[in-house]
C-alpha positions, -999 to +999 in steps of 0.1 A: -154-258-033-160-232-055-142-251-087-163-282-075-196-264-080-180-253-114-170-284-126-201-305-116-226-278-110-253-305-097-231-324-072-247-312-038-220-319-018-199-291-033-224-267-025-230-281+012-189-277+012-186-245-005-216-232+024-195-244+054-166-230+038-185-195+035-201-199+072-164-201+087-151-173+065-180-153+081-198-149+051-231-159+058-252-144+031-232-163+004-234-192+023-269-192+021-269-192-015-251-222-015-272-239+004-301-227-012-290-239-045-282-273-025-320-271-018-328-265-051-312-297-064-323-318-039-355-302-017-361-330+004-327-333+022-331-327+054-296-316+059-296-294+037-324-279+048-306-279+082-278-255+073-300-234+045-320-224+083-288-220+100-274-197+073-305-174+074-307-173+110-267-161+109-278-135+081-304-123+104-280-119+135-256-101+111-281-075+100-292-072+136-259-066+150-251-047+119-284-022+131-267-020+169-234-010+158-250+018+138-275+027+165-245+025+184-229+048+163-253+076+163-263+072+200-226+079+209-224+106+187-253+124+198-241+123+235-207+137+223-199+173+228-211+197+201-181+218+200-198+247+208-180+254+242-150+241+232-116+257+249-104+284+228-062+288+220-040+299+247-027+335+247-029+371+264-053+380+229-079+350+232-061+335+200-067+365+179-030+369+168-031+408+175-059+413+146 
């Protein structure tokens, strides 16, 4: 897809190809450019317009699940014990190795 839109660079179907490639690899943001230059070449096709919408809407999920598993993140982190009572070593000393 990607030599297609190199070779003939105003043939829409490459870029509607090269988009559903992107959306299967997961990688919805540069699928959206495809389709968005799709749109640009031809902004009344309704299928194009179609999947440009579909791309967006999975760019937005991504960034919202990408703002969970950072909330996520923190949230557990903040529930997780400081340290500050931790168990000191084992030994008759306390773990001061007799200084």
């Amino acid at each position: 897809a990607n030599e297609a839109t190199m070779l003939q660079p105003k043939w829409v179907k490459g870029y509607i190809r090269k988009g559903g490639a992107l959306t299967h690899m997961g990688q919805h943001e540069e699928a959206r450019k495809a389709y968005l230059k799709a749109t640009q070449l031809e902004p009344h096709n309704q299928q194009v317009a179609a999947l440009l919408r579909q791309a967006e809407e999975a760019v937005r999920k991504a960034a919202e699940d990408g703002k969970d598993w950072e909330k996520d993140l923190w949230s557990d982190e903040d529930e997780e014990d400081t340290g500050m009572d931790a168990p000191q070593p084992s030994g008759s000393d306390g773990g001061s190795n007799g200084v």
